[in-house]
N, C-alpha and C positions, 0 to 999 in steps of 0.2 A: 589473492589466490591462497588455499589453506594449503597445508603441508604437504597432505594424501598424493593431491593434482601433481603440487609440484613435483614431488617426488616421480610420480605414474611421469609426468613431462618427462621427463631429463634420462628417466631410465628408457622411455622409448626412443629418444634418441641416440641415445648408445648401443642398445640393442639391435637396433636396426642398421647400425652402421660395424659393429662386430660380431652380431650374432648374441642371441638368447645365453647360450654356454658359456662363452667367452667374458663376458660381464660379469664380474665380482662384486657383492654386496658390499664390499666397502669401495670397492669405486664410484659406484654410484651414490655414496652418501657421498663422498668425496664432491664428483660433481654439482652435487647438490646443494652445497656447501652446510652442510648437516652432519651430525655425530650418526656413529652405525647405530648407536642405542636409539634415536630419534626416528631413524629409518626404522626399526624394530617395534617400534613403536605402534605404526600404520600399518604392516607388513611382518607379520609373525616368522614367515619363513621365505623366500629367492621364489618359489612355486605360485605365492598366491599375487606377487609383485609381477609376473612374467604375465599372468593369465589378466591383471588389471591394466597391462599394458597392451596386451593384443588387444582386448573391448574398448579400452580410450581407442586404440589404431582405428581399429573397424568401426568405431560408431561415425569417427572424424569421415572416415570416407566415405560410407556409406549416406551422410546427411548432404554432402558435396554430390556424391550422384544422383539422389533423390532430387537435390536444385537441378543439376542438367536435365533430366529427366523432363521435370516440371517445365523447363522452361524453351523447350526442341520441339520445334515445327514440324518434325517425322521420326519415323524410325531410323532413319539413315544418320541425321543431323543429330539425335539422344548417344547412336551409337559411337558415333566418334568423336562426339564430346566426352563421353563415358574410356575411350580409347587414350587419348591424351590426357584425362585425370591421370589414369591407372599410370601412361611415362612417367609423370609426375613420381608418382607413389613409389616406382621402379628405381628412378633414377637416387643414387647413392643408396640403397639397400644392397645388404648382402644377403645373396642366396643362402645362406649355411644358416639363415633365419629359422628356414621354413625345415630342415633339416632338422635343428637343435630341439624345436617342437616336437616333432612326430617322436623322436630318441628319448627325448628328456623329460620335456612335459607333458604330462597325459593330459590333465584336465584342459591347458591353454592352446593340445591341438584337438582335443576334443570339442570345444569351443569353435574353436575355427572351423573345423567341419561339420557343421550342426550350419554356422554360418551360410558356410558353402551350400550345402545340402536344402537348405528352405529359402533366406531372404533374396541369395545371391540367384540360386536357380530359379527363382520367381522373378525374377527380375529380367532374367535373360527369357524367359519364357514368355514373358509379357510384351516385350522388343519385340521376337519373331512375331507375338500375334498382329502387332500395331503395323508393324511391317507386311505381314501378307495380307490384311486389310484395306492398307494405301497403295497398294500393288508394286510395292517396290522388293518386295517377297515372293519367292516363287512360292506357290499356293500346294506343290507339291510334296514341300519338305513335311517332316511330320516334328514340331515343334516341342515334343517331349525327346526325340532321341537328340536332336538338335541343341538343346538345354545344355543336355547332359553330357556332349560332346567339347561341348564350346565353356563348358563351365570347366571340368577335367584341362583343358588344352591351356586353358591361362595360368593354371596350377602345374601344369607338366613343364613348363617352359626354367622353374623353381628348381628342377632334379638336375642335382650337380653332375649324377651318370649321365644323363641323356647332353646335356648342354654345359659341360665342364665352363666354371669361371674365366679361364687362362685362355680357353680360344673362343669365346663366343663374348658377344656385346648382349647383356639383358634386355638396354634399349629394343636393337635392331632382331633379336628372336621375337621380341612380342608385339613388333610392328610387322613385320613377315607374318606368324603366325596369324596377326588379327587380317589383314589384307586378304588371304586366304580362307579365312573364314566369311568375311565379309565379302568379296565378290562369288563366290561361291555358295551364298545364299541369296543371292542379289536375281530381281528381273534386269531387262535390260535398260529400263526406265530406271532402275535400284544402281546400274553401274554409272550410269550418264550421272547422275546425281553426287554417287562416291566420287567420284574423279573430281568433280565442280567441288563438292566442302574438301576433301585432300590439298587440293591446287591452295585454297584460298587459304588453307592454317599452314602453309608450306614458310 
């Protein structure tokens, strides 16, 4: 592994577990077991190291859901395979992430929303279609406002106002929220089914 990765490694793990702002460029050499001038080196300035660590985050995930995707017998079985990556993803992250972004770094939430806004909502919009397809979609919903709802709602769950740290589990907001979103788009042939992949990854 050359230096760059490492480095992008170790600093996304820190970051994610204390937040973007709270990470000190010499911690992370620290970590890394590197001099800050070595870190300086690949990383001119803390701005362009945060934005290489969002793109490693989201490429990792995103190649991970493209496999589920590829490899799910319906829309139902993509989506909640797709639902249980994202716990994954959820689980030991600190909300005050997605915060320190939008405050601090322009370009690395600018990145992420560009994310959001094309590969992510194409994604979700391609589900409902395969879904109202296989008739496990109700054929009524209109699958652009639906995108756009379901895409916002997994990103809203992030907002320390709405769902403070101290009284809420990340886990269990984004298993509620998805549930809700998922039978609520769902035929009745679409719920018999949820229930049957739920049951089985219980």
């Amino acid at each position: 592994m050359d230096s760059r990765q490492h480095i992008i490694e170790i600093a996304t793990k820190d970051f994610l577990h204390y937040g973007f702002k709270n990470v000190t460029v010499d911690e992370i050499a620290r970590s890394a077991g590197i001099s800050k001038k070595t870190l300086y080196q690949e990383f001119s300035k803390k701005d362009d190291l945060v934005l290489a660590s969002v793109e490693y985050y989201n490429q990792n995930h995103w190649d991970e859901m493209m496999k589920i995707m590829g490899e799910s017998s319906n829309a139902i079985e993509e989506l909640v395979g797709v639902f249980f990556h994202m716990a994954k993803m959820f689980k030991g992250m600190n909300p005050v992430c997605f915060v320190d972004l939008q405050r601090y770094y322009s370009k690395a939430y600018k990145y992420m929303e560009d994310f959001k806004n094309t590969l992510l909502h194409d994604c979700i919009k391609e589900n409902l279609e395969r879904g109202q397809k296989e008739g496990l979609f109700r054929e009524n919903i209109n699958t652009e406002i639906i995108a756009r709802y379901r895409m916002e709602s997994v990103f809203m769950i992030m907002h320390l106002d709405i769902f403070p740290k101290k009284e809420f589990d990340l886990i269990e907001v984004s298993k509620q929220t998805f549930e809700l979103y998922m039978f609520g788009i769902s035929t009745l042939k679409g719920h018999k089914l949820i229930t049957k992949y739920l049951e089985k990854l219980k």
